[in-house]
N, C-alpha and C positions, 0 to 999 in steps of 0.2 A: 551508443551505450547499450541499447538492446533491440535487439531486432526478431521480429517475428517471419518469417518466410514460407509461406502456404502451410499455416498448421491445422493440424483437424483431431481433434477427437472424437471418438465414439462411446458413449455406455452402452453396451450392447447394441442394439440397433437406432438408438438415438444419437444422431449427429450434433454434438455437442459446441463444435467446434469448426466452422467450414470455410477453409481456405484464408485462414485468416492471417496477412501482411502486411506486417505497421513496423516505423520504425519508431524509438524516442532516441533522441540525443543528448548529449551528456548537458549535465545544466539543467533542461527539460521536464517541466512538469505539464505531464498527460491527466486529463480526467476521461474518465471511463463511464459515460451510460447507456441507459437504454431500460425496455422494460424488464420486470421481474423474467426468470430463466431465460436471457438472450444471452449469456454466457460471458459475463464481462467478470465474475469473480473467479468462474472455472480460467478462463484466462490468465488474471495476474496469479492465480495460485503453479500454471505451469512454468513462470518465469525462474521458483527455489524447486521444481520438481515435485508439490506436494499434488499435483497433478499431472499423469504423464500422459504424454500426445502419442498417435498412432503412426503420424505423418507429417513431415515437415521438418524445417528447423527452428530454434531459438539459438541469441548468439549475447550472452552476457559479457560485458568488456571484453572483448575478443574472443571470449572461451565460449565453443560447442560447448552447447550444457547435457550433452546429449553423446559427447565422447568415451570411448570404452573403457578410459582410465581416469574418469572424472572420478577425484573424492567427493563425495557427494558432499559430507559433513564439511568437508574447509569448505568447500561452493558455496552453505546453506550461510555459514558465518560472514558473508560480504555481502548477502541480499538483507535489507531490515526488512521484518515483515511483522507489519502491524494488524490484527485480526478484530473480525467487529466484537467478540466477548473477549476483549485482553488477554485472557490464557497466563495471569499472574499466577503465583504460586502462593498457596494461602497461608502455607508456614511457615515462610519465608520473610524476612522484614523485608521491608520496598528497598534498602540499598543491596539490598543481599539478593534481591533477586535482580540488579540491573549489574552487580558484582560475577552473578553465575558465570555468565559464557566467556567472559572474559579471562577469570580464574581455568576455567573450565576447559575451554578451547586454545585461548591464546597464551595460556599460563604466567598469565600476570601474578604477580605480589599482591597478598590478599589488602596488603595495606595500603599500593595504589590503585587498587581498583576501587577502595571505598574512596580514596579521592576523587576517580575519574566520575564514579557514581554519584559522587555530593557536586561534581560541577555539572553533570548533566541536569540532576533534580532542579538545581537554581535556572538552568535554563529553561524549562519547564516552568516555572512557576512553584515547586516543590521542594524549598530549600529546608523545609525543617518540618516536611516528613521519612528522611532517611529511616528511621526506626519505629518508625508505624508498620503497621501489617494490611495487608491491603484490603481484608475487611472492615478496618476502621475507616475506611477512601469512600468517597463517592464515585460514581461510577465516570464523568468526567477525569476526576483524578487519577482513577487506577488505569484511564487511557490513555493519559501523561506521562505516566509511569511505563506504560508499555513502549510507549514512544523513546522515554528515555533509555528503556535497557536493549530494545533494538540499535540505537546510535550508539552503544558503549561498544559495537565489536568495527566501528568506526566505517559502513558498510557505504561503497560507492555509491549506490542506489536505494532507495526507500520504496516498498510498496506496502499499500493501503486499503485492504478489503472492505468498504463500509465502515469505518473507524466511530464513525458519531450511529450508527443507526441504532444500535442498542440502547443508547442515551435516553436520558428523559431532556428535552425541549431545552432548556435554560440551560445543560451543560452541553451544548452541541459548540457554542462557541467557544469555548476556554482550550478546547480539543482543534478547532479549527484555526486560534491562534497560532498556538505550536506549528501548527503545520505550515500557516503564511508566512512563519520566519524560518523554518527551514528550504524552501521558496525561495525569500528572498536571499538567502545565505548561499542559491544557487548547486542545492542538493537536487540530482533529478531523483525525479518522485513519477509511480502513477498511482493514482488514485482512482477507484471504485469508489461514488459516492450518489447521491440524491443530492446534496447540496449544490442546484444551479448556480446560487449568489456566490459561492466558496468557486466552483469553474468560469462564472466569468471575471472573476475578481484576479484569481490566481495562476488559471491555466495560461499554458502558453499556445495548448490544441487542445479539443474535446474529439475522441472517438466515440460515436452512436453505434451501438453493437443492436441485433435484433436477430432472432431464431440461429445464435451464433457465427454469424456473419460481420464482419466489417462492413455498418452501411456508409456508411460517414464519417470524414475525419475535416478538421478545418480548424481557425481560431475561433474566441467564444465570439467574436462581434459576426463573422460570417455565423456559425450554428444557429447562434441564435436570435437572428435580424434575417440569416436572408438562406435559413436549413433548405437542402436543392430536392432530400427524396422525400416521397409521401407520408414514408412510416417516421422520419424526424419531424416533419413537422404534425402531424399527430400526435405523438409523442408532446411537442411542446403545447401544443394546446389543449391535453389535455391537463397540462401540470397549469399555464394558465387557470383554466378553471376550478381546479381546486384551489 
């Protein structure tokens, strides 16, 4: 479903990005860690282009994301891309903004999309805040919300920058719900996250990124029972201790 093939980026002389080739398969839910700046969110941000690479390939269900006559914008409307501050629209009521892309890019009928939007919201957990605004939401809510209006433009693939890290503690799982059942529903997904118990519960592979490298890739029972390089299992023992 997406393939990475020697990618590398640079910000100016900072190698942000070094040789990095991984596949996920369709289906397929990837968790993404490793320490702070090891480059695992500049990663999934190059899979919609909101990051470009210097070097290498990506290959989104078949399509070069990287070919000279990509529409960028139909491309961006089949990746969901869920961000760790929602990025809601604050004047917008919550069906009206899981309504936009849809109305917007696929030019639906503004009156099916408030349907398709009121059966996303229920999937969510949010059937009967359609006409809330999303500063009335907690901030678990307004990430259900993001969730929802990312699956309204019906996208093959889901990625997940840190989705719960903004959260305060107690809505980390209402947010991590959502996501076990688009999981189970057999959506591939990668996910950026700190939530260990969310990757071993849910991934089907964990990749350990570290100074932008691919160190480790495996299932969660290998990563994390029998991690092969120094800096994974570092890495877990230091999360042990805290």
């Amino acid at each position: 479903m997406i393939s990475f093939e020697q990618v590398n980026k640079w910000y100016d002389s900072y190698h942000a990005l070094a040789d990095v080739s991984a596949e996920v398969a369709r289906g397929e839910v990837v968790v993404v860690c490793g320490p702070s700046g090891s480059g695992k969110s500049t990663l999934i941000r190059t899979v919609n282009r909101l990051e470009e690479i210097q070097k290498g390939r990506i290959v989104f269900d078949g399509q070069d994301i990287y070919a000279p006559r990509l529409d960028l914008n139909h491309f961006r409307a089949r990746v969901g891309f869920v961000f760790q501050s929602f990025n809601l629209f604050p004047h917008l009521s919550v069906a009206e903004n899981i309504m936009m892309a849809p109305m917007n890019v696929l030019g639906q009928k503004r009156a099916d999309a408030r349907v398709r939007a009121l059966e996303l919201l229920e999937r969510v957990g949010l059937a009967a805040k359609g006409d809330s605004f999303p500063g009335q939401l907690s901030g678990g809510q307004q990430q259900r919300v993001a969730i929802a209006r990312a699956l309204a433009m019906n996208p093959p693939a889901m990625l997940f920058d840190e989705p719960t890290s903004a959260l305060d503690p107690e809505m980390v799982g209402e947010v991590l719900q959502v996501m076990k059942s688009l999981a189970r529903d057999g959506m591939t997904m990668i996910c950026v996250t700190h939530e260990m118990n969310f990757a071993r519960e849910v991934a089907d592979r964990v990749w350990f990124m570290d100074q932008g490298s691919m160190v480790e890739t495996g299932t969660p029972e290998d990563f994390f029972a029998r991690p092969q390089s120094p800096r994974a299992q570092k890495f877990l023992a230091d999360l042990r201790s805290h």
